[in-house]
Residue, then its C-alpha position, 0 to 999 in steps of 0.5 A: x388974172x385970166x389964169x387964176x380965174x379957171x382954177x378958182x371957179x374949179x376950186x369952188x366948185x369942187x367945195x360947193x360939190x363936197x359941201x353937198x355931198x353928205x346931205x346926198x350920200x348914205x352914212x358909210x360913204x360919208x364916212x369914206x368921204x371923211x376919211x378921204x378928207x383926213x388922207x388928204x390933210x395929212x398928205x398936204x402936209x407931207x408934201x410941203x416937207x418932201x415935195x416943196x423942201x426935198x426932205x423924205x419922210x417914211x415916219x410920218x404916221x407916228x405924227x399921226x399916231x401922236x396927233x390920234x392918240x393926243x386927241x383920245x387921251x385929252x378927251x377919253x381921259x381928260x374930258x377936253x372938247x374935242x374942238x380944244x383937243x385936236x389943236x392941242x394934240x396938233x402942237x404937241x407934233x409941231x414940238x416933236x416935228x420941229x425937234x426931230x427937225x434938228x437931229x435931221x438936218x445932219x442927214x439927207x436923202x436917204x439917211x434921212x429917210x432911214x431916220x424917219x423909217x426907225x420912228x415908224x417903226x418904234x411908234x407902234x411899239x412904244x404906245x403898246x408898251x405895257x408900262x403906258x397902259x394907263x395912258x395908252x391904253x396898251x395894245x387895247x388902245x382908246x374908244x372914243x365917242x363920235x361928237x353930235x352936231x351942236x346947237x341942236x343941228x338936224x346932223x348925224x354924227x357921221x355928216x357933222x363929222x364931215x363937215x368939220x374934216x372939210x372945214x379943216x381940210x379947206x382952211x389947211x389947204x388955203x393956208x399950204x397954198x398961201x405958204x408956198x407962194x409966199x417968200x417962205x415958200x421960195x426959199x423952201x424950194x431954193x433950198x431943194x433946188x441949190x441949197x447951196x446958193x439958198x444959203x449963200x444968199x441969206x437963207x436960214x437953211x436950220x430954221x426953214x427946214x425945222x420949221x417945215x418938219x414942225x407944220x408938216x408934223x402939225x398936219x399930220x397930228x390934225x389928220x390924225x385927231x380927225x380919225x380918231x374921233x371919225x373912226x371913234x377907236x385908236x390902237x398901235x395897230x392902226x399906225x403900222x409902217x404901212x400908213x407911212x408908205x400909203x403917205x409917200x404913196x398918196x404924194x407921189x401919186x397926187x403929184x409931188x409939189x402940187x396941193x391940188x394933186x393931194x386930193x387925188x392922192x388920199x382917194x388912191x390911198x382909200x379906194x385902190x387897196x378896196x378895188x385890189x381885194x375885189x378884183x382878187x374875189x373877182x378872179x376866183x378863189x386862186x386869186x383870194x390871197x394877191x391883194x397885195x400883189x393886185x395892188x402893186x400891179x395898179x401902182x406900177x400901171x399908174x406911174x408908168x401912165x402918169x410919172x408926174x402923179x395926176x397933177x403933172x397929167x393934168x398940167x400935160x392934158x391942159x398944155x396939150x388942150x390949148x396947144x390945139x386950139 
């Protein structure tokens, strides 16, 4: 008890901090707090399939992609409410996750993240593909119109728009949490771990990993209709390979096997690339075209100073504080 009850007034602290931020922030830092909300939806989910269950995935921007565009097409084209949309859209990826959860069962490892790679890579090109442009839009894509606050709530679009992003983020995450420490959860792990004992004892290794593909992707569709209605436009473009590596980035750097650590891992992947292009305007005009190359320097730096990601630095520092006392 004594443990839990300092993560817990930390925890709602840190609701109650981001409940009062977009009544204190202007709108574009609202927007950004929106969209560090989604990062981090997405990462949560990413993480229980590599982080908990060892399975890698470099394709988790298609889920994105499908959860995005399924939210655009179902109320662009066939006037669903937003609220209905993104839980329909969010079930289309635990369908296509938990499907592609069966073909992946036969890999591992690497294999498996070659697999995932390949569907990061044709996502884009299949919702550009000439042939679906009454559905997709094409490469034009999808505009959206930004949902106003209901019931005559005295909301812009962009604060109710956070708030909704923080009421699915906090409800997702309570929930990862609860499936981690649950019977599910061990066996999740057991099957990272021995997977060979795991199902020695009883473990249902086809099912559990399926399964895990199937929320992971339904996270990553819920993230992907948040942005959509956040950002208000979706296009192939916007769900390049580069979302899924800034995914496996956010994990690794929040800290692999840690919900907590996501948080830190979505502010990383919106705010570090931003720092990189202003650090190259910094140094002047020869510096203007290493953005990328800043970027990867930050990366580098933060491994080397933190390899377990920020939740294992944080585990250390409070080791390290009650080994003092």
């Amino acid at each position: 008890m004594t443990g839990t009850a300092p993560r817990t007034l930390l925890t709602l602290a840190l609701f109650a901090a981001a409940l009062a931020f977009p009544f204190l922030a202007s709108g574009y830092h609202i927007y950004q707090g929106a969209q560090v909300l989604i990062l981090a939806i997405a990462l949560i989910g990413l993480n229980l399939l590599t982080g908990y269950n060892g399975q890698i995935s470099l394709g988790h921007g298609a889920f994105f992609a499908i959860g995005g565009y399924g939210a655009a097409i179902l109320t662009v084209k066939l006037g669903v409410p937003y609220f209905l949309a993104i839980p329909l859209a969010s079930l289309v990826c635990f369908g296509a996750g938990f499907l592609f959860g069966f073909p992946a069962l036969r890999f591992g490892g690497l294999y498996l993240a070659l697999a995932t790679f390949a569907l990061a890579v044709a996502t884009p090109q299949i919702l550009a593909y000439k042939g679906f442009d009454a559905v997709t839009g094409g490469s034009s894509g999808v505009t959206l119109i930004k949902p106003r606050a209901p019931f005559g709530l005295p909301l812009s679009a962009d604060q109710w728009l956070y708030l909704v992003c923080l009421a699915c983020a906090a409800i997702l995450y309570f929930a990862a949490r609860n499936l981690v420490t649950s019977r599910i959860g061990r066996a999740l792990v057991a099957l990272r771990d021995q997977p060979i004992a795991a199902e020695t004892m009883g473990v249902d290794a086809a099912l559990y990993k399926t399964t895990c593909f199937g929320v992971s992707a339904l996270y990553a569709g819920v993230a992907g209709g948040l942005s959509a209605l956040a950002v208000g436009f979706v296009s192939p473009e916007s769900f390049g390979l580069s979302l899924s590596l800034s995914f496996l980035v956010g994990i690794v750097v929040g800290g692999l096997a840690s919900l907590g650590g996501m948080l830190f891992g979505a502010l990383f992947i919106e705010f570090v690339p931003n720092l990189a292009d202003q650090l190259s305007v910094t140094f002047g005009e020869s510096a203007k075209a290493l953005p990328g190359a800043i970027y990867g320097v930050l990366l580098i730096l933060a491994m080397a100073i933190m390899p377990g990601g920020v939740a294992g630095a944080l585990r250390s520092a409070l080791r390290w504080a009650s080994k003092t006392k």
